[in-house]
MARTORMAR-102605 format. One record per atom (N, C-alpha, C, O): residue in one letter; atom name; y, z, x. Coordinates in steps of 0.2 Angstrom, whole numbers. Example, Ala and Ser with C-alpha at 12.3 -4.5 7.8 and 13.67 -1.06 7.14 Angstrom:
MARTORMAR-102605
<node type="A" atom="N" yy="-28" zz="39" xx="66"/>
<node type="A" atom="CA" yy="-22" zz="39" xx="62"/>
<node type="A" atom="C" yy="-16" zz="39" xx="66"/>
<node type="A" atom="O" yy="-17" zz="42" xx="71"/>
<node type="S" atom="N" yy="-11" zz="35" xx="64"/>
<node type="S" atom="CA" yy="-5" zz="36" xx="68"/>
<node type="S" atom="C" yy="0" zz="39" xx="64"/>
<node type="S" atom="O" yy="6" zz="40" xx="67"/>
This chain:
MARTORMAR-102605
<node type="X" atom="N" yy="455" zz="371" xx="550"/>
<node type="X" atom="CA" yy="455" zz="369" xx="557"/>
<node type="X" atom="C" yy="461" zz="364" xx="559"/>
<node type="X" atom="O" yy="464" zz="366" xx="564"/>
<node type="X" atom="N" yy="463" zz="359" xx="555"/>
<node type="X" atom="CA" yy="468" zz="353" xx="556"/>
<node type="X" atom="C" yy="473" zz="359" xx="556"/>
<node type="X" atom="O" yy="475" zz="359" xx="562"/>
<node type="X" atom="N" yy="476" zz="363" xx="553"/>
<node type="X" atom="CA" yy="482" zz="366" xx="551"/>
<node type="X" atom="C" yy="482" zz="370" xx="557"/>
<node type="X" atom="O" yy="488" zz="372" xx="558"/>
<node type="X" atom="N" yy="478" zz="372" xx="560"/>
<node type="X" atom="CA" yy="478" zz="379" xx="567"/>
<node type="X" atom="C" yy="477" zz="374" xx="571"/>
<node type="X" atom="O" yy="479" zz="376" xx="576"/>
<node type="X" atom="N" yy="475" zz="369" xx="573"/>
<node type="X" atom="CA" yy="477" zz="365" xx="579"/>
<node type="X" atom="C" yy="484" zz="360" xx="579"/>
<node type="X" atom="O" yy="487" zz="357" xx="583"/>
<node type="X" atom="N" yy="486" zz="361" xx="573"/>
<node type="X" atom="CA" yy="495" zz="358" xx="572"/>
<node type="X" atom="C" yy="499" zz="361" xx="577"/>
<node type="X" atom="O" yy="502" zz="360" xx="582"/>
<node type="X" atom="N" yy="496" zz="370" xx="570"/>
<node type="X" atom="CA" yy="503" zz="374" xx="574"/>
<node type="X" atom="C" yy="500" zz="377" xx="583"/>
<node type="X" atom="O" yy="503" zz="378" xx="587"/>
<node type="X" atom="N" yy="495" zz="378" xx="582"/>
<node type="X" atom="CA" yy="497" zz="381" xx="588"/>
<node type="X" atom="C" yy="491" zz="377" xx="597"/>
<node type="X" atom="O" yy="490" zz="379" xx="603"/>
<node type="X" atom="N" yy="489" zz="371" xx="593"/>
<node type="X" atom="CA" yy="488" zz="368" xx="599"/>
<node type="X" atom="C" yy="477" zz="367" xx="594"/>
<node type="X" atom="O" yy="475" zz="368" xx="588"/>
<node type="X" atom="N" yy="472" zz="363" xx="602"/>
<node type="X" atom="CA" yy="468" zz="362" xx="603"/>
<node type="X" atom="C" yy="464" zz="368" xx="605"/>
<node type="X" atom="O" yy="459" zz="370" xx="603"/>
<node type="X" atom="N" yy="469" zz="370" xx="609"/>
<node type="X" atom="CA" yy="465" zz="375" xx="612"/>
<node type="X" atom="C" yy="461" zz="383" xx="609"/>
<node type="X" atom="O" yy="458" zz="386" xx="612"/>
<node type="X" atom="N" yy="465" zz="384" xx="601"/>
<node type="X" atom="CA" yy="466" zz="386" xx="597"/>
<node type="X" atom="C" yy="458" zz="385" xx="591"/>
<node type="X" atom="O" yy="457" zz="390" xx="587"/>
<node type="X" atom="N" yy="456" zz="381" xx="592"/>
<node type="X" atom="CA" yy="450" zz="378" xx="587"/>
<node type="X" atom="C" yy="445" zz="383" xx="585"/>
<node type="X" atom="O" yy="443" zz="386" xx="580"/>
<node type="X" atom="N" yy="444" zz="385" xx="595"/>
<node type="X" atom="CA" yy="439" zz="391" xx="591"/>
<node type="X" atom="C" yy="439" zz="398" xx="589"/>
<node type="X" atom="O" yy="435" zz="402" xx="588"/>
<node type="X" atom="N" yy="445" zz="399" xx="588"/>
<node type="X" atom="CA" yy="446" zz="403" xx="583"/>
<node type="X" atom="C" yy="447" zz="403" xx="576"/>
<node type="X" atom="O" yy="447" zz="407" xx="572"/>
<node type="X" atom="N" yy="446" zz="398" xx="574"/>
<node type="X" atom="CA" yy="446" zz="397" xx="567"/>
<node type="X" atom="C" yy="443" zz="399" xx="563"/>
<node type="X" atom="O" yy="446" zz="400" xx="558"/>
<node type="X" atom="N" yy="435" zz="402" xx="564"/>
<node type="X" atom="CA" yy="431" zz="405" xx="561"/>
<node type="X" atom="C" yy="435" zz="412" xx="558"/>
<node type="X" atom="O" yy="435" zz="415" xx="552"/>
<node type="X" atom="N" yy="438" zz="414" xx="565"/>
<node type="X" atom="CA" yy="440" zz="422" xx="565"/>
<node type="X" atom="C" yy="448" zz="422" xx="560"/>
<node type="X" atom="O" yy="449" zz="426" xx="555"/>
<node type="X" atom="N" yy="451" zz="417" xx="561"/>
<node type="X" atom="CA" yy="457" zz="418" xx="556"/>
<node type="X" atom="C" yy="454" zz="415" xx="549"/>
<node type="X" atom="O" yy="458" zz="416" xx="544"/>
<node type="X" atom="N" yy="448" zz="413" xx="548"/>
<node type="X" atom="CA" yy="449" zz="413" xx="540"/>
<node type="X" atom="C" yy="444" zz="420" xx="536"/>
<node type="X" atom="O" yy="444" zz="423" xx="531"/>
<node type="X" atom="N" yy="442" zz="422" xx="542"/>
<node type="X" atom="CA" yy="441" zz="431" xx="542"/>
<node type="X" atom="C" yy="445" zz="434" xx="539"/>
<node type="X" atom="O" yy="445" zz="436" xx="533"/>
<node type="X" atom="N" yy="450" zz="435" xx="544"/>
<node type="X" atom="CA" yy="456" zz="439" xx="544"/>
<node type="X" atom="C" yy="459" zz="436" xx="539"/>
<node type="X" atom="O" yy="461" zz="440" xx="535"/>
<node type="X" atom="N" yy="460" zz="430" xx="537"/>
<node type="X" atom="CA" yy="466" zz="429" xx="530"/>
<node type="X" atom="C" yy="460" zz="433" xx="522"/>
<node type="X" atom="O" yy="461" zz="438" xx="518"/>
<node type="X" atom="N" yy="455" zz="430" xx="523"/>
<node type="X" atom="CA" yy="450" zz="436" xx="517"/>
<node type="X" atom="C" yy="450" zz="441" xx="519"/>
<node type="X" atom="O" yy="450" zz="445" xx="514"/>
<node type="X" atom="N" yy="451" zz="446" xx="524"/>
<node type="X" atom="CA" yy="452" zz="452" xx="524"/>
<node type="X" atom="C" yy="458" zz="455" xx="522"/>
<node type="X" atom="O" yy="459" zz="460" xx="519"/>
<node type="X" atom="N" yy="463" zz="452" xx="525"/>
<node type="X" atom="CA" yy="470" zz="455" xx="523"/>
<node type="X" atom="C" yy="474" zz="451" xx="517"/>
<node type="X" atom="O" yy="480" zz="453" xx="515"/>
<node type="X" atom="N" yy="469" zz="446" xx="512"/>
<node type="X" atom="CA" yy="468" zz="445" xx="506"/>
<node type="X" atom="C" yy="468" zz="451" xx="501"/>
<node type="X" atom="O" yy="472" zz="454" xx="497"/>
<node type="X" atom="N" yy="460" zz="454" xx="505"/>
<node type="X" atom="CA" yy="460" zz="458" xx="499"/>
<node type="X" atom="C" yy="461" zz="466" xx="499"/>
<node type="X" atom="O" yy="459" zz="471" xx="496"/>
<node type="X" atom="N" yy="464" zz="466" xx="507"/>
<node type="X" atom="CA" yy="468" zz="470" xx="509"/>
<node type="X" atom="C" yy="473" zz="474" xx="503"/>
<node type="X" atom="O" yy="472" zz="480" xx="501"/>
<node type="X" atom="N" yy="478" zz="469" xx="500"/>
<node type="X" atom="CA" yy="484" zz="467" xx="498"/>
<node type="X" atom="C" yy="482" zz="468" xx="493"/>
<node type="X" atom="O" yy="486" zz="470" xx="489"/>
<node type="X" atom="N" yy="475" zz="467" xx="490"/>
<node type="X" atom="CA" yy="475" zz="469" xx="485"/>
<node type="X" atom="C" yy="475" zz="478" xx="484"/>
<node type="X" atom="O" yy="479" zz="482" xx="481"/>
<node type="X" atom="N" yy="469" zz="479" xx="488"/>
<node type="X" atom="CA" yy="467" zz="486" xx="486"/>
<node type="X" atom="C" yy="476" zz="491" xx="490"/>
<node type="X" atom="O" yy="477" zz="496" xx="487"/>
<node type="X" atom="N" yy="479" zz="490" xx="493"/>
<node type="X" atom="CA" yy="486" zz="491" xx="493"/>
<node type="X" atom="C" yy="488" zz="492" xx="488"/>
<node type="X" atom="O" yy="489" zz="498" xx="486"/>
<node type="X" atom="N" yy="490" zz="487" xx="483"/>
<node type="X" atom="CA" yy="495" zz="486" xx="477"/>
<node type="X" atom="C" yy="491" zz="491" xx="472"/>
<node type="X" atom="O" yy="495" zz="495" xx="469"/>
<node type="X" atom="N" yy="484" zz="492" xx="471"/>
<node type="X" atom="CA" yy="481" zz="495" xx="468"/>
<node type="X" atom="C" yy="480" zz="502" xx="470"/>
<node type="X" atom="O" yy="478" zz="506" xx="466"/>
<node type="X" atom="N" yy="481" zz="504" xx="477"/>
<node type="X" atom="CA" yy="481" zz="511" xx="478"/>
<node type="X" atom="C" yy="489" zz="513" xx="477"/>
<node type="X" atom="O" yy="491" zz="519" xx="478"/>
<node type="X" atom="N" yy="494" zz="508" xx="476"/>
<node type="X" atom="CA" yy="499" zz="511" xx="477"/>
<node type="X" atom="C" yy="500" zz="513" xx="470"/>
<node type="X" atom="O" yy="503" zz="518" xx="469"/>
<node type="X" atom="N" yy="498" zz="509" xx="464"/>
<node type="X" atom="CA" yy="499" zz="509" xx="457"/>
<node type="X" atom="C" yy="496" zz="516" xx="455"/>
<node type="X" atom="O" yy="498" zz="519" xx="450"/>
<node type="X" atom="N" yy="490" zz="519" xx="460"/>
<node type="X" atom="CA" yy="487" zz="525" xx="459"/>
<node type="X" atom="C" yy="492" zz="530" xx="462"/>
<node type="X" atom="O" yy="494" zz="535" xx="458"/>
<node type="X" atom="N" yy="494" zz="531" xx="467"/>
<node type="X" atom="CA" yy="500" zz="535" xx="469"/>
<node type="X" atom="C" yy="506" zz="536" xx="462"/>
<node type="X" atom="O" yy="507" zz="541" xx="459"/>
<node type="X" atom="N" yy="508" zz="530" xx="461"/>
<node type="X" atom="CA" yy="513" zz="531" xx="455"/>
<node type="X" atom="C" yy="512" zz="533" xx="449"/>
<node type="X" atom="O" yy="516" zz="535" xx="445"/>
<node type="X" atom="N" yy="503" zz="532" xx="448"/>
<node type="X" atom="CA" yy="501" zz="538" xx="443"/>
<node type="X" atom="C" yy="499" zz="545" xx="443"/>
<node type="X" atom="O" yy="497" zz="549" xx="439"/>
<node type="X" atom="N" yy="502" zz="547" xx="450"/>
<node type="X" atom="CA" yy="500" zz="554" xx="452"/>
<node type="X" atom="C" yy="492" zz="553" xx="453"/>
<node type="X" atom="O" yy="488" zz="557" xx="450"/>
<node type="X" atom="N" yy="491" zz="548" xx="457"/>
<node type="X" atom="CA" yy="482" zz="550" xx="459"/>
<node type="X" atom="C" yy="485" zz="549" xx="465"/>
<node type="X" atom="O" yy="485" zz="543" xx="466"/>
<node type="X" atom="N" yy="486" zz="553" xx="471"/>
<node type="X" atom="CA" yy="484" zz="550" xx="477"/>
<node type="X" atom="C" yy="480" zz="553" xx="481"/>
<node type="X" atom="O" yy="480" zz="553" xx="487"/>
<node type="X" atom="N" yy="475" zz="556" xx="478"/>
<node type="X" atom="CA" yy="470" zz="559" xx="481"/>
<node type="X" atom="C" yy="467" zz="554" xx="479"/>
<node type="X" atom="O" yy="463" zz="555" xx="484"/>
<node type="X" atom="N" yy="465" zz="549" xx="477"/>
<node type="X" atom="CA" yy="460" zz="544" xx="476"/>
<node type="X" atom="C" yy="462" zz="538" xx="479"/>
<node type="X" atom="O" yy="459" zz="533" xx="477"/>
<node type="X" atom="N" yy="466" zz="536" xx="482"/>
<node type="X" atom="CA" yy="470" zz="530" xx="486"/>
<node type="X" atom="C" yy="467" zz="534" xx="494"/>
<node type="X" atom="O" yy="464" zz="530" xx="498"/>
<node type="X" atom="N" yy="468" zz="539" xx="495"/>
<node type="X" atom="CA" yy="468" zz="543" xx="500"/>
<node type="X" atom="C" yy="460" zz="543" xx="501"/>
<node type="X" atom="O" yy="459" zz="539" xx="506"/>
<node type="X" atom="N" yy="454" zz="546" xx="497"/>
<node type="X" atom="CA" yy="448" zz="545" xx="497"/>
<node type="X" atom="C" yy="444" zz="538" xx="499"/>
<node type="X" atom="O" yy="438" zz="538" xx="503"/>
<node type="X" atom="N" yy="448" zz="533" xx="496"/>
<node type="X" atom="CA" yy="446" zz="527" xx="497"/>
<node type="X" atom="C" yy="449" zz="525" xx="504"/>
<node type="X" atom="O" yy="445" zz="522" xx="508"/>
<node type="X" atom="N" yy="454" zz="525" xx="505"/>
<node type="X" atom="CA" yy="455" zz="524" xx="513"/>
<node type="X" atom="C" yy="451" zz="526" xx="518"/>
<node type="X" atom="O" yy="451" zz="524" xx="523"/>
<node type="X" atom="N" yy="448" zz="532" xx="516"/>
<node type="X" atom="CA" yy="443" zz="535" xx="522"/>
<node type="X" atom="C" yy="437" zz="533" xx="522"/>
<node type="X" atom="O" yy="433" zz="534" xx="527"/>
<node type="X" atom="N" yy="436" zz="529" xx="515"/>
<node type="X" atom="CA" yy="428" zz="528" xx="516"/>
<node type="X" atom="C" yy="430" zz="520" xx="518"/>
<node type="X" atom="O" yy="425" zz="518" xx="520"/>
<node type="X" atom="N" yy="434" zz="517" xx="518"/>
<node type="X" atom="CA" yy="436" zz="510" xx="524"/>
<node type="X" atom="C" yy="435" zz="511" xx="529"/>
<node type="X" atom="O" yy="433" zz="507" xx="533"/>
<node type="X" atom="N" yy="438" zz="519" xx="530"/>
<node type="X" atom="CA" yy="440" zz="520" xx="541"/>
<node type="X" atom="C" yy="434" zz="521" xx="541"/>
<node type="X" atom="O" yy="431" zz="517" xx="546"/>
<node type="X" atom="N" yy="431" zz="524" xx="538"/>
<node type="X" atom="CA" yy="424" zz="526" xx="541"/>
<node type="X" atom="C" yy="417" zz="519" xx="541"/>
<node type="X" atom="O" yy="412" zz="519" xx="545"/>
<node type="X" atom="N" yy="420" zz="513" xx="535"/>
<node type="X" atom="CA" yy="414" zz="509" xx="536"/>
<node type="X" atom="C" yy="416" zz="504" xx="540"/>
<node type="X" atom="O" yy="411" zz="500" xx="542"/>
<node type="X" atom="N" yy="425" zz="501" xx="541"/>
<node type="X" atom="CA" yy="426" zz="498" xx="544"/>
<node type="X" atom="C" yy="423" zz="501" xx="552"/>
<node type="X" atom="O" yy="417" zz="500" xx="554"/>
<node type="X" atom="N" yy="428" zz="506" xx="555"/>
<node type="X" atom="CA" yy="424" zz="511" xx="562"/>
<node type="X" atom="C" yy="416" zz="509" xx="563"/>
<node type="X" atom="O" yy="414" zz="505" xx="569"/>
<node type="X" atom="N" yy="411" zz="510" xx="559"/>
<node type="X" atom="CA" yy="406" zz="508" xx="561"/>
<node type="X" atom="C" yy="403" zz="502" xx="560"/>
<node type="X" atom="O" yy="397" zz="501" xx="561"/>
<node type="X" atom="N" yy="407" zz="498" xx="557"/>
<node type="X" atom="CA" yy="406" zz="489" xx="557"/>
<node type="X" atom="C" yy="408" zz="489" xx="564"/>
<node type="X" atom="O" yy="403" zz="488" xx="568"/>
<node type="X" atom="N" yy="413" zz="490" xx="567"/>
<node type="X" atom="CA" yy="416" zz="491" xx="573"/>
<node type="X" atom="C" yy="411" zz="490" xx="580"/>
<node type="X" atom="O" yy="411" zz="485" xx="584"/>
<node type="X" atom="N" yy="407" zz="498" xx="578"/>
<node type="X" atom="CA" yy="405" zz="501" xx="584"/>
<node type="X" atom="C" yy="400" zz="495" xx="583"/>
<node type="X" atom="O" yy="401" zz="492" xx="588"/>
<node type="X" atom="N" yy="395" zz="493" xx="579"/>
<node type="X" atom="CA" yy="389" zz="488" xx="577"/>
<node type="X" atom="C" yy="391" zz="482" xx="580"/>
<node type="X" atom="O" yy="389" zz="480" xx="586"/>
<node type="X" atom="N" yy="395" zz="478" xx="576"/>
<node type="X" atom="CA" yy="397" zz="469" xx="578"/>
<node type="X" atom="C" yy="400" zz="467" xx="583"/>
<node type="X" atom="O" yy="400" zz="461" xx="585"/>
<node type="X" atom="N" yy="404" zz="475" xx="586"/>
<node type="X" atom="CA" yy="409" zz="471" xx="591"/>
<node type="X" atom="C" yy="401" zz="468" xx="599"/>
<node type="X" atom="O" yy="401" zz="463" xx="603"/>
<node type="X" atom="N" yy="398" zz="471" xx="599"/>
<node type="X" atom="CA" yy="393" zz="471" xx="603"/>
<node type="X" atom="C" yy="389" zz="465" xx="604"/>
<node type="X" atom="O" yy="387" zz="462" xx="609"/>
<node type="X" atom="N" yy="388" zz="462" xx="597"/>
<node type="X" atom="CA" yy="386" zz="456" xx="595"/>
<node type="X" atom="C" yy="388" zz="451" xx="596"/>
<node type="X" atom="O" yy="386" zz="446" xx="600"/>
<node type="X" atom="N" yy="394" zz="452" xx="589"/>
<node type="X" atom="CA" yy="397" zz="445" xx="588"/>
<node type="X" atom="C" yy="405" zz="444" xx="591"/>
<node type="X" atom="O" yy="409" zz="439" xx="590"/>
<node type="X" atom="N" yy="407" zz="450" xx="594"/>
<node type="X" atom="CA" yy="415" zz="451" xx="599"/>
<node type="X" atom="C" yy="418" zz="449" xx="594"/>
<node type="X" atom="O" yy="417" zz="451" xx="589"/>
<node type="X" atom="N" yy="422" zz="445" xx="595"/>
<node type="X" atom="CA" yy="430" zz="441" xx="591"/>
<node type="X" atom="C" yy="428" zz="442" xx="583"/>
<node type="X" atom="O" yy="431" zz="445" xx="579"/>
<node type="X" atom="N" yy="423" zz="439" xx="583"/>
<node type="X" atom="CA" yy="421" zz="438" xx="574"/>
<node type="X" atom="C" yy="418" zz="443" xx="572"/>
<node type="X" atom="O" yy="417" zz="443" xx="566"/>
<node type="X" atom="N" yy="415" zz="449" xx="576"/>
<node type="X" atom="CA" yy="412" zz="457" xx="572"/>
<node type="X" atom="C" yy="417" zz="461" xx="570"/>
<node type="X" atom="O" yy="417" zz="465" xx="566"/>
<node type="X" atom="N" yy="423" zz="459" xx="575"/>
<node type="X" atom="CA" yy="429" zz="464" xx="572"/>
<node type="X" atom="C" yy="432" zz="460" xx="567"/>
<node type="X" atom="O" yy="433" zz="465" xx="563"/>
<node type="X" atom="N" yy="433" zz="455" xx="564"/>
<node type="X" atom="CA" yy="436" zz="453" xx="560"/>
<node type="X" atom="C" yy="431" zz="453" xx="554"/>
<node type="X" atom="O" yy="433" zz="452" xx="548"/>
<node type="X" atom="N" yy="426" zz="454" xx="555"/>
<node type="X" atom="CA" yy="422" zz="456" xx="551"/>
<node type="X" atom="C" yy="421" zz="462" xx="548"/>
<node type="X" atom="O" yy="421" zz="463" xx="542"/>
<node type="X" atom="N" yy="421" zz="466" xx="554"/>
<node type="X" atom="CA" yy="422" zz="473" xx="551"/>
<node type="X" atom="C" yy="431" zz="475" xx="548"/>
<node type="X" atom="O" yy="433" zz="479" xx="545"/>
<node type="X" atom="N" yy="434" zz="471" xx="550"/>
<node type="X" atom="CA" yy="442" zz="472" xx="546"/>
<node type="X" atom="C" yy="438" zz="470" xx="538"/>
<node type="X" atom="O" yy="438" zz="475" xx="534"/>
<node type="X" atom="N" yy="434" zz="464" xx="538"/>
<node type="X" atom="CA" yy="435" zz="462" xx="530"/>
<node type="X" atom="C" yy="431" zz="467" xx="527"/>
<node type="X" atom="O" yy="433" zz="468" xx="521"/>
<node type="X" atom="N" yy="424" zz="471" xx="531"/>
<node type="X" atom="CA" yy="420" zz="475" xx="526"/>
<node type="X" atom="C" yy="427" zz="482" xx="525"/>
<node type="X" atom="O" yy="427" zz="485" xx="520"/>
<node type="X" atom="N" yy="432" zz="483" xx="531"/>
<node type="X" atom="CA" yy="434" zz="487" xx="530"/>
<node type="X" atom="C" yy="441" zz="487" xx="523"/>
<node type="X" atom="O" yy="444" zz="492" xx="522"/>
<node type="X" atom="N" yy="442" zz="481" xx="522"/>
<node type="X" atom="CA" yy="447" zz="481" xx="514"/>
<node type="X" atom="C" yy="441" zz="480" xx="508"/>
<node type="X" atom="O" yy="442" zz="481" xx="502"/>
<node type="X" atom="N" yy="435" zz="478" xx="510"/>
<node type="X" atom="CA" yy="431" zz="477" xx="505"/>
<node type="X" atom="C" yy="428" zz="485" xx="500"/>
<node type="X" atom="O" yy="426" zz="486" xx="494"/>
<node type="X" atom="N" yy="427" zz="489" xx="506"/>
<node type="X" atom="CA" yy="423" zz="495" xx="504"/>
<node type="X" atom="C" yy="431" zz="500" xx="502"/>
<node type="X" atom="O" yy="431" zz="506" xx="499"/>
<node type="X" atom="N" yy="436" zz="497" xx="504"/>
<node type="X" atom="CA" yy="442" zz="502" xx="500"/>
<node type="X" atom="C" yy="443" zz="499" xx="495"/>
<node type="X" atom="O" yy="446" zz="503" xx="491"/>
<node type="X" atom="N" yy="443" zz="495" xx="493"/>
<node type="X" atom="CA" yy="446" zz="492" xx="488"/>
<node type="X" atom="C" yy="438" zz="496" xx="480"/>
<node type="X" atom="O" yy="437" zz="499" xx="475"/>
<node type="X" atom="N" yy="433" zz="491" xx="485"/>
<node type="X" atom="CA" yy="427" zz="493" xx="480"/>
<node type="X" atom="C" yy="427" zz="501" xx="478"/>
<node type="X" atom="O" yy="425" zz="502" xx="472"/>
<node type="X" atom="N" yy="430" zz="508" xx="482"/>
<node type="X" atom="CA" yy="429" zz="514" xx="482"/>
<node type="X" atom="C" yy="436" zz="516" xx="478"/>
<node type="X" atom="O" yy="436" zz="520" xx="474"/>
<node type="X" atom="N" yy="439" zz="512" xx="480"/>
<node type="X" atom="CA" yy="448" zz="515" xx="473"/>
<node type="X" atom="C" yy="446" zz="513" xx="467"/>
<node type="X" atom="O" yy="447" zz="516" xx="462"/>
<node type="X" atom="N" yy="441" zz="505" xx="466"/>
<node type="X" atom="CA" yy="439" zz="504" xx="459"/>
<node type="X" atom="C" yy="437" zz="510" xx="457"/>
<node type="X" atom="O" yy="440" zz="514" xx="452"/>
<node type="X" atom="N" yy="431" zz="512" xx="460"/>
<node type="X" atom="CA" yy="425" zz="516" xx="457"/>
<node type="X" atom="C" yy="428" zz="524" xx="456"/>
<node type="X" atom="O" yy="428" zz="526" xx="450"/>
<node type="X" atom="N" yy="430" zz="526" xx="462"/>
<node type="X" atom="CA" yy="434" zz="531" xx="459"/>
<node type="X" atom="C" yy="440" zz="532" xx="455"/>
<node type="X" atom="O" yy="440" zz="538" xx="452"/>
<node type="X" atom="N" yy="443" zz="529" xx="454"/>
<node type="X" atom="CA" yy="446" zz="528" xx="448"/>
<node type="X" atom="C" yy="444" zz="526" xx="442"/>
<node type="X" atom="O" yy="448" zz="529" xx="437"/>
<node type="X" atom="N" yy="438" zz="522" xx="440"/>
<node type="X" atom="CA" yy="433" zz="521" xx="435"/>
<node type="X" atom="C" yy="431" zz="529" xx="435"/>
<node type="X" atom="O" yy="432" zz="530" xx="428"/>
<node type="X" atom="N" yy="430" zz="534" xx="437"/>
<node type="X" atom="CA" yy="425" zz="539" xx="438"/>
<node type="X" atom="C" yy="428" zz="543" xx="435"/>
<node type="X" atom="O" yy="425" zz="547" xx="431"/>
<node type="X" atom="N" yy="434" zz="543" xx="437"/>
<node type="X" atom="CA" yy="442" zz="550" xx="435"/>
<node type="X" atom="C" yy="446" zz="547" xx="428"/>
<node type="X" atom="O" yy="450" zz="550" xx="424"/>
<node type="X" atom="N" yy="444" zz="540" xx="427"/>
<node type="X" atom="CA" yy="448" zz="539" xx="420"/>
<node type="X" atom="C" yy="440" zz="540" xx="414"/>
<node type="X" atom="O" yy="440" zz="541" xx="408"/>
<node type="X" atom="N" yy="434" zz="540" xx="418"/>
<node type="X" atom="CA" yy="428" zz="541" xx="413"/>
<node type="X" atom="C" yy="428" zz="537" xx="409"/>
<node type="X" atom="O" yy="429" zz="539" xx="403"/>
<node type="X" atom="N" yy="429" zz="531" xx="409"/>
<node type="X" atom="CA" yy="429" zz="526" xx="405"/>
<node type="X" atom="C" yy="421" zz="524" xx="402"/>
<node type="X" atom="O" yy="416" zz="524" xx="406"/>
<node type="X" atom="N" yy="421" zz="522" xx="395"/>
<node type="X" atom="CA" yy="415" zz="524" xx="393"/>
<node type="X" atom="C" yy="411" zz="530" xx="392"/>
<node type="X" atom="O" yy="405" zz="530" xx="389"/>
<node type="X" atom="N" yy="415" zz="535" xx="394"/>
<node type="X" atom="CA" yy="414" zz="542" xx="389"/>
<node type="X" atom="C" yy="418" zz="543" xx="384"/>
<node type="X" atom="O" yy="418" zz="548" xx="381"/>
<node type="X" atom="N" yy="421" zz="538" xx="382"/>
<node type="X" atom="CA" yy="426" zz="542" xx="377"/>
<node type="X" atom="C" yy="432" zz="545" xx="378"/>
<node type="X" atom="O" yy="436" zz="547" xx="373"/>
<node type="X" atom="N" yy="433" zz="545" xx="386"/>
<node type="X" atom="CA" yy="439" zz="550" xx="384"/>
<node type="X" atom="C" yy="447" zz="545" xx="386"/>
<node type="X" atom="O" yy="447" zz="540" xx="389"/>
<node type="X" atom="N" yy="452" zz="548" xx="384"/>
<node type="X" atom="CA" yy="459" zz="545" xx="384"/>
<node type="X" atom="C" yy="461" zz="543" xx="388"/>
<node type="X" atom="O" yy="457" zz="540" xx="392"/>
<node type="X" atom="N" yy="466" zz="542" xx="390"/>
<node type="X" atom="CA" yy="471" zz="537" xx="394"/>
<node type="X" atom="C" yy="475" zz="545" xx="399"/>
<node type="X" atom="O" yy="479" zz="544" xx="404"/>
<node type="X" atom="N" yy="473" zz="551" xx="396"/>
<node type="X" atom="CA" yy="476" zz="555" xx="401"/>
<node type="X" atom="C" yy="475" zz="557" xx="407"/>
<node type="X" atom="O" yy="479" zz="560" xx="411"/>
<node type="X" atom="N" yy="470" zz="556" xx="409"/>
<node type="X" atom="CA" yy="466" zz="558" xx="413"/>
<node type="X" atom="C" yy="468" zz="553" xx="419"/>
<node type="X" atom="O" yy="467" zz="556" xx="425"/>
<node type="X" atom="N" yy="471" zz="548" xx="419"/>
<node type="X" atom="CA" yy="474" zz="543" xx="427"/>
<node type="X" atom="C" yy="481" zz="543" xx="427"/>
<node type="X" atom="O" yy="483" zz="538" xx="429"/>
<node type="X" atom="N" yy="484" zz="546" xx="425"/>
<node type="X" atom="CA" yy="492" zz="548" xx="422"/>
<node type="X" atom="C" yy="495" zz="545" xx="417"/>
<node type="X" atom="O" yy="500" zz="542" xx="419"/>
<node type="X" atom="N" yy="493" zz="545" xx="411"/>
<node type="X" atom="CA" yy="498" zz="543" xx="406"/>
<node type="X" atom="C" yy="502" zz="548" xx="405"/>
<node type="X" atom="O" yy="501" zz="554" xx="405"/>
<node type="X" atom="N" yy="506" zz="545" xx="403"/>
<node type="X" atom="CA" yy="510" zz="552" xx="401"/>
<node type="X" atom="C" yy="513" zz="552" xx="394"/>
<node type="X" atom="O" yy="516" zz="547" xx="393"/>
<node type="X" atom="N" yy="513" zz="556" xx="387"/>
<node type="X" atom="CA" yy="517" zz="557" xx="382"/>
<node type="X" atom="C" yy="523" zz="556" xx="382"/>
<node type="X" atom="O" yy="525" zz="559" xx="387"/>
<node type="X" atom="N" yy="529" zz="553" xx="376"/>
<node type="X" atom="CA" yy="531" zz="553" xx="377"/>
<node type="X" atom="C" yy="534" zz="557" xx="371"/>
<node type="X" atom="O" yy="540" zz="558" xx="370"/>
């Protein structure tokens, strides 16, 4: 709060709740990013792709739900479920496509021989 009424005033305060929203969600935005892009460069992006929809889709109805409720902070809320549930769904499908724990190799998320 000291730091968002520096830069941009008093009148600024109540938002604060909402921007440390948004820095958690576009935290871990960034993450599930760097991690679907790592999968695109393994030749998976059908699972980067996957996972994105199941964000639009849980973000969209955090949306349609919060915004009614809690306005400013339901959206920024539903932004955070919607980096949380892509991030959680690239893990898992990718967990799922490498079958880890069954035994099988490193070929299956793109390694390549060399």
């Amino acid at each position: 709060k000291p730091l968002l009424s520096l830069i941009y005033g008093e009148a600024f305060i109540p938002a604060a709740q909402i921007l440390q929203i948004l820095v958690a969600a576009g935290g871990i935005g960034a993450v599930y990013r760097i991690f679907a892009d790592g999968l695109r460069g393994m030749g998976q992006p059908g699972i980067a792709s996957q996972a994105e929809l199941v964000g639009l889709f849980t973000g969209g109805t955090a949306l349609v739900i919060q915004i009614p409720k809690w306005a400013s902070e339901g959206a920024a809320l539903a932004a955070l479920i919607a980096a949380v549930t892509s991030l959680v769904a690239a893990l898992i499908l990718a967990y799922r496509k490498q079958g880890l724990g069954q035994g099988s190799s490193n070929k299956d998320l793109g390694s390549r021989e060399v």
